[in-house]
C-alpha positions as CSV (number, residue, x, y, z in Angstrom):
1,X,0.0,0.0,0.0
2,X,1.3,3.5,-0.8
3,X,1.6,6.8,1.4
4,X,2.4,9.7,1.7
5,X,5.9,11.3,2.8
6,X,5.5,13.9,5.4
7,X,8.1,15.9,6.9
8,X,7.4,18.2,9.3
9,X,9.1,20.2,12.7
10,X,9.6,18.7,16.4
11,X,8.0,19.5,18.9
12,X,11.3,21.7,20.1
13,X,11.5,23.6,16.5
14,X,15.5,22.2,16.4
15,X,14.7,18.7,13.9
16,X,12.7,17.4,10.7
17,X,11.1,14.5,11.3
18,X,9.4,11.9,9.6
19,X,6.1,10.2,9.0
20,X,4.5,7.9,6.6
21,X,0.5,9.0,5.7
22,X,-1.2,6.0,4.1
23,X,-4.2,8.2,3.6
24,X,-6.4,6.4,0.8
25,X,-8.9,8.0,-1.5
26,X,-12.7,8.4,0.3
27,X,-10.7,7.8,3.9
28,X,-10.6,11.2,4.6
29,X,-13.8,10.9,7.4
30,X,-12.5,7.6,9.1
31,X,-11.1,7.4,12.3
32,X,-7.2,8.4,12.2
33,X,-4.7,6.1,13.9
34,X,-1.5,6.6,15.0
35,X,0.8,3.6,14.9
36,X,4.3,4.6,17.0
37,X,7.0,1.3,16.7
38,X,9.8,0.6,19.4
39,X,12.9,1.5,20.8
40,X,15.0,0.4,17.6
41,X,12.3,0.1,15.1
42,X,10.9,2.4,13.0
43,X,7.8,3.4,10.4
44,X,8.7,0.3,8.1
45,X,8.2,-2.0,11.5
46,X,4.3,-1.0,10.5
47,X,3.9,-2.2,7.0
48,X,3.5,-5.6,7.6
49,X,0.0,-4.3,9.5
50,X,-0.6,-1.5,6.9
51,X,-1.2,-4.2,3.8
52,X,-4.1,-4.8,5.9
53,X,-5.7,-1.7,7.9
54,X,-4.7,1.0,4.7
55,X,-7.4,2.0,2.9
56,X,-9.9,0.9,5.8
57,X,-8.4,3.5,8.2
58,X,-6.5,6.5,7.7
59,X,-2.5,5.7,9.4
60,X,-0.2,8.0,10.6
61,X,3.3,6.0,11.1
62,X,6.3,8.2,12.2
63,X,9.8,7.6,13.0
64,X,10.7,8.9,16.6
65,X,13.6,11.0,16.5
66,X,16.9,9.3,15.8
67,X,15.1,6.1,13.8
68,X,14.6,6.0,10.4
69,X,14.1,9.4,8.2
70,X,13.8,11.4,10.9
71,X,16.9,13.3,12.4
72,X,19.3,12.3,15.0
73,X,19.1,14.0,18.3
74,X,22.5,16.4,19.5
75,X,21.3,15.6,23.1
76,X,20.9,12.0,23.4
77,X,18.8,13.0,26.7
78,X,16.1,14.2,25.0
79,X,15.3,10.4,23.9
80,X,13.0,9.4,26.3
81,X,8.8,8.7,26.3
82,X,7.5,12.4,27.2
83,X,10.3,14.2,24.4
84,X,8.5,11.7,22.0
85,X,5.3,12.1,23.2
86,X,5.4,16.5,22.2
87,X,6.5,15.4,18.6
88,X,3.7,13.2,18.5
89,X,1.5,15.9,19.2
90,X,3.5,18.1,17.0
91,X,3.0,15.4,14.2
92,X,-0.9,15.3,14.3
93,X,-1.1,19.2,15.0
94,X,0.6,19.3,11.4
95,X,-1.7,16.8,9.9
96,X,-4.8,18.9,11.5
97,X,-6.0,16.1,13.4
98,X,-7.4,16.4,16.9
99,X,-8.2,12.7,17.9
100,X,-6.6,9.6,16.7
101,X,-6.7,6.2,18.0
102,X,-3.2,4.5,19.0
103,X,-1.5,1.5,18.6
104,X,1.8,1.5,19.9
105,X,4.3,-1.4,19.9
106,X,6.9,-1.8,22.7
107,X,7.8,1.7,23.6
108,X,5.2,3.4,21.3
109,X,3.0,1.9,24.2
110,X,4.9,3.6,26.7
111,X,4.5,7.2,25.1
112,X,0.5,6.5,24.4
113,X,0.2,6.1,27.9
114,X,2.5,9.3,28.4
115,X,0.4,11.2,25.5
116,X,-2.9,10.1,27.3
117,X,-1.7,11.7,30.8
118,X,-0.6,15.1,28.6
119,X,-4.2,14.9,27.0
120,X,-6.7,13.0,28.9
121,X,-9.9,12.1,26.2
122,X,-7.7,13.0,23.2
123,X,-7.3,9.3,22.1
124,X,-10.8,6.9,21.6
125,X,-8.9,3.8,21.7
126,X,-5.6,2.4,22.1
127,X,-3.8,-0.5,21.5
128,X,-1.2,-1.9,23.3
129,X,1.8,-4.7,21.6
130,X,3.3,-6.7,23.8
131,X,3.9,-3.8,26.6
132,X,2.6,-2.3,30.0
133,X,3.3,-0.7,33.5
134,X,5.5,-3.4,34.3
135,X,8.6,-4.4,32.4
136,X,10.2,-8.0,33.2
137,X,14.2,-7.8,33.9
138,X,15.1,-10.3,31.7
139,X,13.6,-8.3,28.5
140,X,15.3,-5.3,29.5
141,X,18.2,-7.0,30.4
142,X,18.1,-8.8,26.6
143,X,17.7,-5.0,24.9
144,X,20.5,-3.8,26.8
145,X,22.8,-6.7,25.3
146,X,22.3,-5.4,21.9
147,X,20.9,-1.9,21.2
148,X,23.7,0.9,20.3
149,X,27.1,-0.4,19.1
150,X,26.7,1.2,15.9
151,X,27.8,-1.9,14.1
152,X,28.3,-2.1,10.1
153,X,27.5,-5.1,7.8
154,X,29.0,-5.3,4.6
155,X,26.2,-6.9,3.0
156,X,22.1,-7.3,3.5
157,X,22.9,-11.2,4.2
158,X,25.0,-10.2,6.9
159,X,22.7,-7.5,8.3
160,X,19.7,-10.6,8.4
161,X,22.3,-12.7,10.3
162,X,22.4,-10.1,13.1
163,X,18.4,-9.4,12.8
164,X,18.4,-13.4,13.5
165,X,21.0,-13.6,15.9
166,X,19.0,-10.7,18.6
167,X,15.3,-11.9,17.5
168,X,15.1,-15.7,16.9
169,X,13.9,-17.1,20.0
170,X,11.0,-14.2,19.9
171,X,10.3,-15.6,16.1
172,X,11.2,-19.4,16.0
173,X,9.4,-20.4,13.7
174,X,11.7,-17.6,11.0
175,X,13.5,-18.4,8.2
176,X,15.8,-16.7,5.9
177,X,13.5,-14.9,3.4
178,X,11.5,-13.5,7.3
179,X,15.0,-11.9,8.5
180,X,16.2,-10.4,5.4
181,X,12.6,-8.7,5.5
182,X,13.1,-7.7,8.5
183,X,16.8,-6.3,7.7
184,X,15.2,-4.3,5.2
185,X,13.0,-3.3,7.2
186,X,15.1,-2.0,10.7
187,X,18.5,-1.1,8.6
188,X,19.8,1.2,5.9
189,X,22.3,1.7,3.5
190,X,25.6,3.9,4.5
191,X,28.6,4.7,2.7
192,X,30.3,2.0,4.8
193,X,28.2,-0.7,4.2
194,X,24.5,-1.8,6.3
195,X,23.5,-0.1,9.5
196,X,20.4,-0.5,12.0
197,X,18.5,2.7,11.4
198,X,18.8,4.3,14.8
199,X,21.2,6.6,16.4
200,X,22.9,4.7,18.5
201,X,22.7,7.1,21.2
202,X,19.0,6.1,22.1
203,X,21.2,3.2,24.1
204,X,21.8,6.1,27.0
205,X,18.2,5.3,28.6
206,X,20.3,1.8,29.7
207,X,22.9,2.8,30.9
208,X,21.6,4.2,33.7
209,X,22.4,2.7,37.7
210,X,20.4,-0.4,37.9
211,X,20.1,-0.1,41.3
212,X,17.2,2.1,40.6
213,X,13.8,0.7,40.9
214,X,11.5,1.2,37.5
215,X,9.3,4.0,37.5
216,X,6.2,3.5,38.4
217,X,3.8,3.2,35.5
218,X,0.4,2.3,37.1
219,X,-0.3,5.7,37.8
220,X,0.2,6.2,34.0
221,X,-2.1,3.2,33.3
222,X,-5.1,4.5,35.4
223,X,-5.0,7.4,34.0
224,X,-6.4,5.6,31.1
225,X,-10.2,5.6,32.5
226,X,-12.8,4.3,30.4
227,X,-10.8,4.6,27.1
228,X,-11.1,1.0,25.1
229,X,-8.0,-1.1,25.3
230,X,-6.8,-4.3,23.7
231,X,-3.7,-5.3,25.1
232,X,-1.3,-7.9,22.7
233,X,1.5,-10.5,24.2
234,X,3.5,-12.8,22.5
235,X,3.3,-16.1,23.9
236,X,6.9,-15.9,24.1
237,X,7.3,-12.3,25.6
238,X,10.3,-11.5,27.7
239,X,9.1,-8.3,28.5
240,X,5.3,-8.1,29.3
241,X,4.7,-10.9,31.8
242,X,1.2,-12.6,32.3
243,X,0.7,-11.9,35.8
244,X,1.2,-7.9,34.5
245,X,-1.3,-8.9,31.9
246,X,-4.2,-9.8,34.2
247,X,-3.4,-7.0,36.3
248,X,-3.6,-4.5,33.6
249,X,-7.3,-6.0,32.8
250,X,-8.1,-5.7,36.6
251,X,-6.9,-2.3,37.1
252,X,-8.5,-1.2,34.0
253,X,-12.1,0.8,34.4
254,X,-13.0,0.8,30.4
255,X,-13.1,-1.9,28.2
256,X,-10.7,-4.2,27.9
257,X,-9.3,-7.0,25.6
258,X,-6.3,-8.9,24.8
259,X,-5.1,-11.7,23.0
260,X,-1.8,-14.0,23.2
261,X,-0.1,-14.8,19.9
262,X,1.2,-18.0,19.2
263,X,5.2,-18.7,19.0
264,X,5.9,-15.1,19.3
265,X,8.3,-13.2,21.9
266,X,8.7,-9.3,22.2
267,X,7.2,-7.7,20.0
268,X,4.3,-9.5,17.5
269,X,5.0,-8.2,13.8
270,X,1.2,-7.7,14.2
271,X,0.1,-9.6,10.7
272,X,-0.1,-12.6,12.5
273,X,-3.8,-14.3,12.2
274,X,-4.8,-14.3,16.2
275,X,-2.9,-10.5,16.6
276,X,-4.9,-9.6,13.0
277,X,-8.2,-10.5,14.0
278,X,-8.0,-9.1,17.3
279,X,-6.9,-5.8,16.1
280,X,-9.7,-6.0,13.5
281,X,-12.6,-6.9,15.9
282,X,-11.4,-4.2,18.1
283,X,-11.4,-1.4,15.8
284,X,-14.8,-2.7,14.7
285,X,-16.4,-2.3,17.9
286,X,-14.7,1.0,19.3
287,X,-13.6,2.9,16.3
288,X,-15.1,5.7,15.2
């Protein structure tokens, strides 16, 4: 499915950022959502899902700073969830749109429940991928082994061994064709040969004491109200445990669904049939 390349200021005035628009003919009165991808991803991590929703719902997919099209950050302190949050209302303030629905994988969950805080009501819905108030140790502990580095391939075949090497026991079931898809989709070409698509500055957020409890999110996550919520976890997940699952549902006042996904860890590509119908069924019922 085609979009639209849109460029347009942070929410500090200081970078151009990036977003894709798949904004179909006729699709100009349905219900807007905003799909944000995590920490290393980027708008491409979305397309997958796109092939599907485009054309039945306008989609607004951006690269946070520092991933993808959009420009690297001088102050790698300003990569954190409420920074992203202003561009994201910088984004749909430049698209004219005043409420959009959210589906937000990994971190993009994190800064929908930031964004929510900042602008109670703004968002009808919101979908969360394999994330919540509570993040498991051993998932963090796994993303801290591998994001930054700034490491070069020389070829795409080398860049889907890596892609395989940090993600195969979250996508077992994988074989070559899947990781040099998902190569293309997380790296880039450089002069010096095939990069992940991130400033590797956005590793700072890790390297912080880990003596320090994790914030906490609940707080966040009540905020939510009666807003409609599906919450997705891979089978698999490393991150978002089940016992953080079920208390998500109880301490949730609005509606509230969620699916696991079969022979998936951190994070579903969201094109998988159980993930796909959820998120379909969903929208269905609580988009407007």
């Amino acid at each position: 499915m085609d979009y639209r390349e849109h460029h347009y200021d942070s929410a500090c005035g200081q970078l151009q950022l990036f977003a894709r628009d798949y904004r179909g003919d006729g699709q100009n009165d349905r219900q807007p959502l905003l799909l944000m991808h995590g920490l290393t991803r980027n708008s491409a991590d979305f397309a997958l899902l796109a092939a599907h929703l485009a054309g039945q719902y306008r989609l607004i997919v951006p690269d946070q700073r520092g991933r993808g099209l959009s420009d690297y950050d001088r102050d790698p302190a300003n990569y954190r969830p409420d920074v992203y949050a202003a561009d994201m209302f910088a984004l749909l303030a430049s698209l004219g749109i005043e409420r959009a629905g959210i589906i937000g994988t990994s971190m993009g969950g994190l800064i929908a429940m930031v964004m929510n805080a900042m602008q109670p009501g703004a968002f009808p819905l919101i979908v969360f991928n394999d994330i919540g108030p509570v993040l498991s140790q051993e998932g963090l502990d796994r993303i801290k082994g591998y994001v930054g580095g700034g490491t070069v391939f020389p070829d795409w075949d080398a860049a889907a061994k890596a892609c395989a090497a940090i993600n195969q026991s979250a996508f077992p079931d994988f074989g070559e064709a899947d990781w040099l898809g998902w190569a293309h989709r997380t790296c880039r070409e450089t002069v010096d040969g095939i990069a992940f698509a991130y400033d590797p500055a956005i590793a700072q957020g890790f390297s912080e004491d880990e003596s320090q409890p994790q914030p906490d999110m609940w707080p966040l996550w009540e905020m939510l109200g009666q807003t409609p919520v599906l919450a997705i976890r891979g089978e698999l997940s490393d991150l978002l445990d089940r016992d953080t699952l079920a208390a998500m549902q109880a301490r949730h006042l609005g509606p509230f669904a969620s699916v696991e996904v079969p022979r998936r860890g951190h994070a579903p590509l969201l094109d998988e049939p159980a993930a796909l119908a959820a998120i379909t069924a969903f929208l269905k019922d609580h988009a407007q």
